[in-house]
C-alpha positions as CSV (number, residue, x, y, z in Angstrom):
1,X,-15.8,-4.1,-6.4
2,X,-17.8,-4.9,-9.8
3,X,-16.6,-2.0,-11.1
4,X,-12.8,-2.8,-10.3
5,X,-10.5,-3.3,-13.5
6,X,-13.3,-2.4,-15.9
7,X,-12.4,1.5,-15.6
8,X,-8.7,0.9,-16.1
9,X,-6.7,-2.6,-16.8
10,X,-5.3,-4.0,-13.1
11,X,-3.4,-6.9,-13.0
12,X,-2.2,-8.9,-10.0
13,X,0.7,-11.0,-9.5
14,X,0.0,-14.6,-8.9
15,X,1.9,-17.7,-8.5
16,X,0.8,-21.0,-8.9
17,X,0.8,-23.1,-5.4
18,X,1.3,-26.9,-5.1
19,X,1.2,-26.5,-1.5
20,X,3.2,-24.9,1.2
21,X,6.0,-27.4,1.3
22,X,6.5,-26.9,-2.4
23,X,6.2,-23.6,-2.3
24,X,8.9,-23.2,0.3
25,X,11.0,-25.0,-1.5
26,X,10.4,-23.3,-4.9
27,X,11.5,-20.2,-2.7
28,X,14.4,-22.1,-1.3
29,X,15.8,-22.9,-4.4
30,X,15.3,-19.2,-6.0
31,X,17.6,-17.8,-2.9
32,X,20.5,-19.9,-3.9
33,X,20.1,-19.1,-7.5
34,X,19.0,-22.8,-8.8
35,X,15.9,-22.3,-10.3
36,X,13.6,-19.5,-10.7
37,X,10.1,-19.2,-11.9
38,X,7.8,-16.6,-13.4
39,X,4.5,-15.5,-11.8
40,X,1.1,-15.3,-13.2
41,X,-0.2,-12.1,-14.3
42,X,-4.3,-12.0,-13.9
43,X,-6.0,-9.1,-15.4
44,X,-9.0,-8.6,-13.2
45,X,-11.1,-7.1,-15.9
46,X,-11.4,-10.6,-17.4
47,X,-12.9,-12.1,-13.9
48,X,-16.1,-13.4,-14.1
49,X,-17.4,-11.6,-11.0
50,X,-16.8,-9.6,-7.9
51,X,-16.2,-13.0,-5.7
52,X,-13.3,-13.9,-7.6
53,X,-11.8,-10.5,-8.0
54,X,-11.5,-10.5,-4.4
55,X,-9.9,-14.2,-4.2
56,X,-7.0,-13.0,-6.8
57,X,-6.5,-9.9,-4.5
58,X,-6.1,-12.0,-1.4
59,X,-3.9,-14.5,-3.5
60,X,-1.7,-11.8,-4.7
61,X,-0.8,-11.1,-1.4
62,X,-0.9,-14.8,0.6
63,X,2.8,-14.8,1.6
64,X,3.2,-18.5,2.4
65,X,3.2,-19.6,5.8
66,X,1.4,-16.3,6.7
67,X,-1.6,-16.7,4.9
68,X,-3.7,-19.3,3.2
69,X,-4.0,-19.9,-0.8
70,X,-6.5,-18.8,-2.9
71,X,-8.4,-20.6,-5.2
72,X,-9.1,-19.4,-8.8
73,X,-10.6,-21.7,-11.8
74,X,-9.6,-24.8,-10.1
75,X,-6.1,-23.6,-9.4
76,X,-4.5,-22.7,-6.2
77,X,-2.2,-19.0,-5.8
78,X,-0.1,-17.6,-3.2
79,X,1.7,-14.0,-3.8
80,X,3.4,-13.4,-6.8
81,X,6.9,-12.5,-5.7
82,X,7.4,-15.6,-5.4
83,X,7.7,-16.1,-8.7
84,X,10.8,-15.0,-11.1
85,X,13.0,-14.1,-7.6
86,X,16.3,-13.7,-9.1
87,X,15.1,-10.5,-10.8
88,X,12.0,-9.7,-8.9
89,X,10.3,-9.7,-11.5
90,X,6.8,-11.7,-9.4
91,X,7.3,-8.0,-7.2
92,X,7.8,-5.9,-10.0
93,X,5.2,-7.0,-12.5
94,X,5.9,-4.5,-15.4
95,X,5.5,-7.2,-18.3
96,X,1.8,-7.1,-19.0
97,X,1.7,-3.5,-18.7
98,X,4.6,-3.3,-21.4
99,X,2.7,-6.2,-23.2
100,X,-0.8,-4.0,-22.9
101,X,1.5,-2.1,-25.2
102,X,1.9,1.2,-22.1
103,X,5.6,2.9,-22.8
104,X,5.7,5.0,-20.1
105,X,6.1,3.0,-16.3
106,X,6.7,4.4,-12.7
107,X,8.0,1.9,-10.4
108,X,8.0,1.7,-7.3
109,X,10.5,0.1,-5.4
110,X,10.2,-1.2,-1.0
111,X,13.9,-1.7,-1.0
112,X,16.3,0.5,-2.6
113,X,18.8,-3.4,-3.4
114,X,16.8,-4.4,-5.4
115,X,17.9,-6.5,-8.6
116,X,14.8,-5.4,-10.9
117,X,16.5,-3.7,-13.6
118,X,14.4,-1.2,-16.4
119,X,17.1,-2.4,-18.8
120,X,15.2,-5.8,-18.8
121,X,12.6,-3.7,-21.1
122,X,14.2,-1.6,-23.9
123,X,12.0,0.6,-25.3
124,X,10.0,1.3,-22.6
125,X,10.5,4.7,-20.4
126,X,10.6,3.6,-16.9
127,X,10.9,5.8,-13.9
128,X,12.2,4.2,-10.8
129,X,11.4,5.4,-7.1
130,X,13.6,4.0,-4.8
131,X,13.2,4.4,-0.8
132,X,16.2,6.3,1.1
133,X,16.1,6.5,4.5
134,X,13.9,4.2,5.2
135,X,14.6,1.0,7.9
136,X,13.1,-2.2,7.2
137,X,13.4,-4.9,9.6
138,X,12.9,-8.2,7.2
139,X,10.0,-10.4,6.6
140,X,8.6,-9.2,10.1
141,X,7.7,-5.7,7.8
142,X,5.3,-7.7,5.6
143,X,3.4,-8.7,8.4
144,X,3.2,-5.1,10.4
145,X,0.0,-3.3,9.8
146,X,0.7,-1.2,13.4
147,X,-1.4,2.3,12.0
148,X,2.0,4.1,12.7
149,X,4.3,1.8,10.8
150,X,2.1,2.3,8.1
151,X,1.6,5.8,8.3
152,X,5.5,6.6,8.4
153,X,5.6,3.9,5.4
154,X,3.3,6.2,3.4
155,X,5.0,9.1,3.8
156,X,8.4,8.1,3.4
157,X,6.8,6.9,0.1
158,X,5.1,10.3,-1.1
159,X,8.7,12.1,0.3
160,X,11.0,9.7,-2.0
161,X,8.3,10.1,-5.0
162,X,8.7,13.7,-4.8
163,X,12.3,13.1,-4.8
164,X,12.5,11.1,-7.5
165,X,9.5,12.8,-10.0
166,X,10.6,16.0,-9.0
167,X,13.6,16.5,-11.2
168,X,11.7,14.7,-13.9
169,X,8.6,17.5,-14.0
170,X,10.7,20.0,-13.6
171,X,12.4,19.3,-17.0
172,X,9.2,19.1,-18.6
173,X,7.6,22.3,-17.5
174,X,11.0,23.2,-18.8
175,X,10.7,21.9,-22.3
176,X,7.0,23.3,-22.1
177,X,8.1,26.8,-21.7
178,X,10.7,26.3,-24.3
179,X,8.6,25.1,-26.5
180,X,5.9,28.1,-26.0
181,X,9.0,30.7,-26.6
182,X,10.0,28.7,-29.6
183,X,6.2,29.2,-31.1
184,X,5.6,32.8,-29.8
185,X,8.6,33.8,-31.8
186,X,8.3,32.2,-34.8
187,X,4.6,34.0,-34.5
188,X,6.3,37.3,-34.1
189,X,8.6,36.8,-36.7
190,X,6.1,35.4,-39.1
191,X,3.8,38.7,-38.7
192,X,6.4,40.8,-39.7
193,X,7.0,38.8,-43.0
194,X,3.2,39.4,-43.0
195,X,3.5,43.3,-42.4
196,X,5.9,43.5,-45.7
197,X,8.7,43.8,-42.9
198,X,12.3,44.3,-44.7
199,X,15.8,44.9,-43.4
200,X,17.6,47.2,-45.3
């Protein structure tokens, strides 16, 4: 745990909690499209210790009404999708990673609906992975950890990776093996202008 986010930058999703009947009704009022607001994004390299790295994990994932808040630096957290709900952005925390100054994202999506768009950050290459097949039953999924559920879960997530990478690493071995022919026969032809070759 002391080593976690000092190897590579993680951040977690976090939104600031005034307590569960505010919170619902922050939630409330993001479904019907009156307000929305934006989550807190805590890079866990910048944690003072193990302790609270593991309070901001638990935070990022207290749905409210399922489990408690989280305390960090004298402020109280609940999940982070709460937070910007009309675009999902508190689920789909790409913005410090874009602001970390990364160009290249894979997202991956739980529901193929939703509103997240990649057009949100231009000039950033983002590929999307968005679940087919897959049944979700509602809020009643985010609260399932049956060891099949989660199993199937997994693998309908490596299955709809492939499907959606696949095409993309094709193309590049692709460009890769163009580019190899492109220097193997600039080689060639560049040895026989080194071999006094002429065409008469």
């Amino acid at each position: 745990m002391d080593l976690l986010g000092k190897t590579i930058p993680i951040w977690v999703s976090l939104y600031p909690s005034e307590g569960i009947i505010s919170d619902m009704r922050d939630i409330a009022k993001a479904i019907i499209g009156f307000d929305t607001k934006q989550s807190e994004h805590i890079f866990l390299g910048d944690l003072p210790s193990s302790d609270v790295m593991l309070k901001a994990l638990l935070a990022s994932a207290a749905i409210p009404l399922a489990f408690p808040r989280q305390e960090l630096n004298g402020k109280k957290y609940v999940d982070g999708g709460i937070g910007g709900w009309r675009k999902v952005q508190g689920n789909t925390s790409v913005a410090p990673l874009v602001n970390f100054g990364w160009n290249y994202v894979i997202v991956s999506h739980l529901s193929d609906g939703s509103l997240w768009s990649r057009q949100d950050f231009s000039g950033t290459t983002i590929l999307e992975v968005r679940p087919s097949g897959i049944s979700r039953s509602g809020f009643g999924d985010l609260l399932d950890f049956n060891l099949a559920s989660i199993s199937s879960w997994i693998e309908q997530g490596y299955q709809d990776a492939v499907r959606c990478i696949e095409p993309v690493r094709n193309a590049i071995l692709l460009r890769q093996a163009s580019s190899k022919a492109e220097a193997n026969r600039d080689r060639a032809i560049q040895q026989l202008f080194d071999d006094d070759f002429h065409i008469l």
